[in-house]
N, C-alpha and C positions, 0 to 999 in steps of 0.2 A: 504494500500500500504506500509505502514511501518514494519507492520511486517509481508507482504507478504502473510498473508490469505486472501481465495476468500470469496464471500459475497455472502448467500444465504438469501433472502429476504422472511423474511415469509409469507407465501399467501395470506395474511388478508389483503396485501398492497399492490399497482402498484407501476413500475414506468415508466415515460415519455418512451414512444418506442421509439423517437428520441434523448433524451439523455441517454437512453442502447447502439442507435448507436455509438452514438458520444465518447463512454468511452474509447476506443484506442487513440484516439488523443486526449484527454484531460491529461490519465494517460502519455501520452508518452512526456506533456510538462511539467507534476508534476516531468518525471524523468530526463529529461533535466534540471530544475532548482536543480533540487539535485539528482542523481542516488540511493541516499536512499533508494529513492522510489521505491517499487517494483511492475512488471506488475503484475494484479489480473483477477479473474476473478469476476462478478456479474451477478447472475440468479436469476432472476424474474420476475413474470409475466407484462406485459406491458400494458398501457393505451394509446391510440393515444390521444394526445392533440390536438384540434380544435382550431384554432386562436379564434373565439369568445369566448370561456370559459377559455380564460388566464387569470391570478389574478397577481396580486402581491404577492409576496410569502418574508423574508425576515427573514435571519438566527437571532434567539433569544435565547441569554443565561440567561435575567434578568440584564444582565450590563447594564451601562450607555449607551454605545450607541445606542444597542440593541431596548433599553426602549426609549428613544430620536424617533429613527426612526418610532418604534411601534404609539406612541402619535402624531407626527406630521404627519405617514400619516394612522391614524387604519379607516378611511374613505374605503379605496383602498387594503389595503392590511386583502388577506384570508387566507394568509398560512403564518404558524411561522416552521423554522427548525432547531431542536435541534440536535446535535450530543456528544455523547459518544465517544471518543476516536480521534480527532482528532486535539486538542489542549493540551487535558485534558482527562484522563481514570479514570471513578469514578468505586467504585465495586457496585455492586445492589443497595446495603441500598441507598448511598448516589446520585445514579440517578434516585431511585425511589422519592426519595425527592427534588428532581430538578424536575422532570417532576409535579409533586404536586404543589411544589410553583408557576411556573411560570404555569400552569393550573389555579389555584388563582389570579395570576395578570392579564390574562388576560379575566375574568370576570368583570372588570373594564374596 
């Protein structure tokens, strides 16, 4: 949304068919809090999520809080998600090395 390119998700991946829905009103309160933000588009193919196969999911970059949350609840929680460009834009080399290390921590 920031620099206004659409997202085409490569098809090796879903994502949630009701959070594809819901992306107009979520982008439209990112551009409420800051008109930066710009409307996009995202196409990809979709998964229906079933309430009984909901997990815990919970964003991970290897910081401290990240790693905090991971440990106190890695009982409950199956998904970790990493982002590229939304705090921080790394070039290849150095996200291909983020995605390695924290693939390493959490083998432990």
């Amino acid at each position: 949304m920031l620099l206004g390119e659409n997202i085409v998700v490569d098809e090796k991946y879903t994502v949630s068919e009701k959070l594809l829905t819901q992306l107009d009103a979520i982008q439209k309160i990112f551009n409420c809090w800051n008109p930066i933000f710009k409307f996009i588009s995202v196409t990809s193919a979709t998964k229906k999520i079933v309430a009984s196969y909901l997990s815990a999911s919970c964003f991970f970059s290897g910081g401290v809080d990240g790693s905090y949350l991971l440990i106190k609840h890695k009982d409950i929680i199956e998904n970790l998600v990493l982002i590229n460009g939304f705090d921080f834009n790394m070039d290849d080399i150095t996200w291909q090395n983020m995605i390695n290390r924290n693939t390493e921590i959490l083998k432990y």
